[in-house]
N, C-alpha and C positions, 0 to 999 in steps of 0.2 A: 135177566132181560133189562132190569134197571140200570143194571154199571152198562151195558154194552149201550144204554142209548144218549150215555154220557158221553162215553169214550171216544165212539165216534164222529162225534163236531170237532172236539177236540183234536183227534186224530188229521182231521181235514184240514182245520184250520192251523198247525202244526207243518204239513205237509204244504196247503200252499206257499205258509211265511217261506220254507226254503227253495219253494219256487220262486219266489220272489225275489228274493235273496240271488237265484241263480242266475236271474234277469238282467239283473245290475252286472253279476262279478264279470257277466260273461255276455254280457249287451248283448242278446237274443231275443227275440222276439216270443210271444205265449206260444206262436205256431210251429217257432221251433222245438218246443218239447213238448209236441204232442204225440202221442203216441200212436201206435198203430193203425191206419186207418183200414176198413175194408173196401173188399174189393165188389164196387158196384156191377160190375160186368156180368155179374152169378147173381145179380138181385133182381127177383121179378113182384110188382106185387104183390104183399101180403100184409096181413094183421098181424102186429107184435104188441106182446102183452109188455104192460105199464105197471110199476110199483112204485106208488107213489107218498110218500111221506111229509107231513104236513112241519113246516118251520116257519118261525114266527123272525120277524125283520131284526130286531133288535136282541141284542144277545141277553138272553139271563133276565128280559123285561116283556112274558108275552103278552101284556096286558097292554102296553102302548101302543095305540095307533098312528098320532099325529109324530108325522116325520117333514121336515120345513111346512110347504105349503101342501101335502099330500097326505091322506090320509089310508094306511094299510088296511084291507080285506084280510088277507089270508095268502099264504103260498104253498108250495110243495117241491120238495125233492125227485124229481122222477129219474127212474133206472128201468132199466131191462135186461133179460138175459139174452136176446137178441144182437148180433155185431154190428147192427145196424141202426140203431140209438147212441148219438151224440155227434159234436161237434157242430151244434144248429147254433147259427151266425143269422139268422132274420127269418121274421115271422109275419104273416097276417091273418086279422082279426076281423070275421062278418060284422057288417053292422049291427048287427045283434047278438053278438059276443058267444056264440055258440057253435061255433066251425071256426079254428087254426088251421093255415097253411102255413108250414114250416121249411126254410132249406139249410140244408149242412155242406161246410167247405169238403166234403167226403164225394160230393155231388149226388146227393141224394134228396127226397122231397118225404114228410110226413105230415100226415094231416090227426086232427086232435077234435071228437065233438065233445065240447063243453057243455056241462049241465052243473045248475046254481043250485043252491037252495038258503032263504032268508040273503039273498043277495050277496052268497058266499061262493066261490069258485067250489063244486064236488072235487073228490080228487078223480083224474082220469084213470082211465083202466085198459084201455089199448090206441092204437094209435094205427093207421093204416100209411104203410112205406113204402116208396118204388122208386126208381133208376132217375135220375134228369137225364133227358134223349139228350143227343146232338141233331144239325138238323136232317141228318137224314134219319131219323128216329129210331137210334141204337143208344144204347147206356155209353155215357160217357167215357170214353178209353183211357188219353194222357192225364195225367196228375193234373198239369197245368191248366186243366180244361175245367176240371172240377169244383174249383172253390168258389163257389155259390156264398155270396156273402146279406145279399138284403133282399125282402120281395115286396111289391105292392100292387092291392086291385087298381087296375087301371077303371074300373066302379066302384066305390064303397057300398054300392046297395046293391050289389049282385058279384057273390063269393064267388057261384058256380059262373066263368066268365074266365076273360082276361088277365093278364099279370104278368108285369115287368120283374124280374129276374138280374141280377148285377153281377158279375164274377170277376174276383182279384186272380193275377198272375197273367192270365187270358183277359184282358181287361175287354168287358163287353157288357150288353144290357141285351136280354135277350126276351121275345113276348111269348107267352106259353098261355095255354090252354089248362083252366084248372076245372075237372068235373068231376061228379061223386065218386069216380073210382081214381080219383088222385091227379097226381100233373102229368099226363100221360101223352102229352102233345112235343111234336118237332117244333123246336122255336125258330123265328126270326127275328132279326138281330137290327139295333137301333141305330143309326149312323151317328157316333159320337166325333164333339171335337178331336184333334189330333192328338194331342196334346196327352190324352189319356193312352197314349200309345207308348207313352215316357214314364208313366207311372212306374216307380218298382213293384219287381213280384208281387209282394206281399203287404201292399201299403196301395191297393188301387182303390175301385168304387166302393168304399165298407157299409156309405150307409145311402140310401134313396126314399124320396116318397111323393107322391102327387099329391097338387094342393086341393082340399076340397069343398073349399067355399071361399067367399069373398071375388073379388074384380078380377085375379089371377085365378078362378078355378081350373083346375086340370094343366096346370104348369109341374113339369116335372123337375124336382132339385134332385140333384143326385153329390154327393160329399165324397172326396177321396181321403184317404185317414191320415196321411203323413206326404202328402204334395202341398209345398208352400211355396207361397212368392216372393220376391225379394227383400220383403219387410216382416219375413214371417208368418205372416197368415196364411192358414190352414185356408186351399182355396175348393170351390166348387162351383158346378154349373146350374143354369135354369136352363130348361128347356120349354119353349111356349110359342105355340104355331109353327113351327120348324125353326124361330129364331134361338139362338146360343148366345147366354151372356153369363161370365163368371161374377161369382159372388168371392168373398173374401170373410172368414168368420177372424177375431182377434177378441183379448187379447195374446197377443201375441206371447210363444205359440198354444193358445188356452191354457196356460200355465202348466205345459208337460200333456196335459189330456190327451187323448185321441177321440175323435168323433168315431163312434162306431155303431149306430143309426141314427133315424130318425123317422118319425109320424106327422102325418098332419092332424091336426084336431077339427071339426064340422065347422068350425070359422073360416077355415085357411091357414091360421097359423101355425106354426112348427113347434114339435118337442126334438132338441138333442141328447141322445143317451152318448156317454161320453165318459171314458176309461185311462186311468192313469197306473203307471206301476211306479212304486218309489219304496226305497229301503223297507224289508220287512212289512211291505203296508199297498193292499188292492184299492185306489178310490175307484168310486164312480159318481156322477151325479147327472141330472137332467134338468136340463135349459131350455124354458122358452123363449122363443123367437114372434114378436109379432108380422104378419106378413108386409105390414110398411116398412118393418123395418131391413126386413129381406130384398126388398126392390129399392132401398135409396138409395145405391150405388157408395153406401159409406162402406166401413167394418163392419161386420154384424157382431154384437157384444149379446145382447139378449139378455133373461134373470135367471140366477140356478133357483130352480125348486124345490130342489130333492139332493141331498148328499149326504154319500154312506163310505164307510168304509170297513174291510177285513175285520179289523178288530174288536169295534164295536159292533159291526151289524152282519148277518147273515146274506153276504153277497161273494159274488165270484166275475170269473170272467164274462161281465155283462157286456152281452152284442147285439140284443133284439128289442127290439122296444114296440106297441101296438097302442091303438087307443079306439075304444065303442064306446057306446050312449047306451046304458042299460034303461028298462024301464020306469024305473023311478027320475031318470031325464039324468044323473050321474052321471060323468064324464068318468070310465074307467081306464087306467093304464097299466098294460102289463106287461113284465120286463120279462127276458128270458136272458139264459147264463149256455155259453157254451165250456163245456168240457174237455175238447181237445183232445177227447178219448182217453185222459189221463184217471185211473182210478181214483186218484186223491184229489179230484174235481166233481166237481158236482152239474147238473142239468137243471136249475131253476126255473120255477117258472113260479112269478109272483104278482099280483095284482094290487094298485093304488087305484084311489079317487081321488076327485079334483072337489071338494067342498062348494056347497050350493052360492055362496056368497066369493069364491074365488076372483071373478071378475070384477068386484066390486072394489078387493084389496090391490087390483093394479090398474087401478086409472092413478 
């Protein structure tokens, strides 16, 4: 049991580097080699069981918590023998950090009750799963329709509610109905600039989130992953009382990254979770954004907090990123990794904190 729980990091982390590897020789994208998706049409509500495996950030150091300005809880592995677990591209998190709503580019929705203990994420044990309708409220039929890429409460203090929905290929933003028995609602669909109608395939709305404090509350940003403007910058929109204004992230073009979410934190400001592939090597890291600096009609440059990579740290295809206030008043962040359905990928799902004096070190 001891070699096999060796073998297997190993194994993975082996098998992504030629992922990655394949990335480059053959400029495709992670979604082109994902593998098999099912078919949601046959998927009706149900509970699927979770195995979840605890891994630590840092490889071969699980004693370290502080990573830049964040500091590591705990994470876990999760699988299933269900075909209907993985490929979850955005998540959101109750104000009280104990109900996930999750969607996968598969076009499907699963929801996750968290339970702590000494302020440690339990590992989850099932998960409840079902179909994203279209609006006449049938499971989603064409490919195209399906990739569900980010979600967020159009409330942060009431899970059971509203929730904006974002989907690459079919480039849309759609509002669903989330309640104890899952997203089981016909959406209606948000009147986007045009503009998003030029998006490629596979490079549309990847990340979205509503702001939820400060002078802009309830302004909706939503980030396209690989649409830039003529200088480069990675562009995106605010949405605020029915007005449209693009934003512009730089530098330019975030040095290879792709933006592939984002949260708002109980200020208003912005976290960017943001993913780069380069030779033999998965980065990721996350950037905040203050919301001054969101609305000053500059670039938005922001500060990274957080940056990992493949080789040294226990990370993968990160596309979800969430953020609660747990009790002890903790600012927690937690990231999740989509899979792609690829066996030698993993489903992450790992928790940070934001340190009681973090405000203090960015004035």
């Amino acid at each position: 049991m001891r070699r096999i729980s060796i073998v297997t990091p190993l194994f993975s982390y082996f098998m992504m580097s030629i992922m990655v590897v394949l990335f480059h020789l053959f400029a495709v994208t992670p979604s082109a080699m994902a593998g098999a998706k099912p078919d949601v049409t046959k998927l009706t509500p149900q509970k699927i069981t979770l195995k979840a495996r605890p891994v630590s950030f840092k490889r071969g150091e699980t004693e370290r918590k502080i990573f830049g300005s964040l500091i590591f809880k705990n994470g876990f592995s999760l699988s299933s023998p269900s075909p209907y677990w993985g490929g979850l591209s955005g998540m959101a998190i109750s104000n009280k950090g104990n109900k996930l709503a999750l969607v996968s580019d598969a076009g499907f929705w699963a929801m996750l009750e968290l339970e702590y203990a000494s302020k440690h994420l339990k590992p989850p044990k099932e998960a409840l799963v079902g179909p994203l309708l279209s609006s006449k409220g049938k499971p989603l039929k064409r490919g195209r329709d399906r990739d569900a890429e980010a979600i967020t409460l159009l409330r942060s203090d009431k899970f059971f509610g509203k929730a904006l929905i974002s989907f690459e290929d079919n480039h849309r933003i759609g509002r669903f109905s989330i309640g104890k028995n899952g997203i089981n609602s016909a959406p209606s669909y948000l009147k986007l600039p045009s503009i998003t109608r030029r998006l490629r395939g596979n490079a549309g709305l990847e990340a979205m989130a509503i702001l939820r404090g400060g002078k802009n509350k309830g302004a909706l940003v939503a980030i396209a992953q690989s649409k830039k403007d003529k200088n480069r910058n990675f562009i995106g929109w605010i949405v605020k009382k029915g007005k449209i204004r693009k934003i512009r992230f730089t530098p330019p073009p975030l040095d290879k990254y792709r933006i592939t979410d984002a949260v708002s934190l109980a200020n208003g400001d912005l976290l960017l979770l943001e993913r780069r592939y380069k030779f033999l090597t998965v980065n990721i890291r996350v950037r905040y954004v203050k919301q001054s600096e969101l609305f000053s009609n500059r670039p938005i440059r922001g500060r990274v907090v957080l940056e990992a990579n493949n080789h040294d740290h226990v990370v993968d295809n990160m596309e979800g990123i969430s953020a609660h206030t747990n009790k002890k008043g903790e600012t927690i962040i937690t990231l999740l990794s989509d899979d792609n359905f690829n066996g030698f990928q993993r489903t992450l799902l790992m928790q940070f904190a934001l340190p009681k004096n973090w405000k203090v070190a960015w004035k």
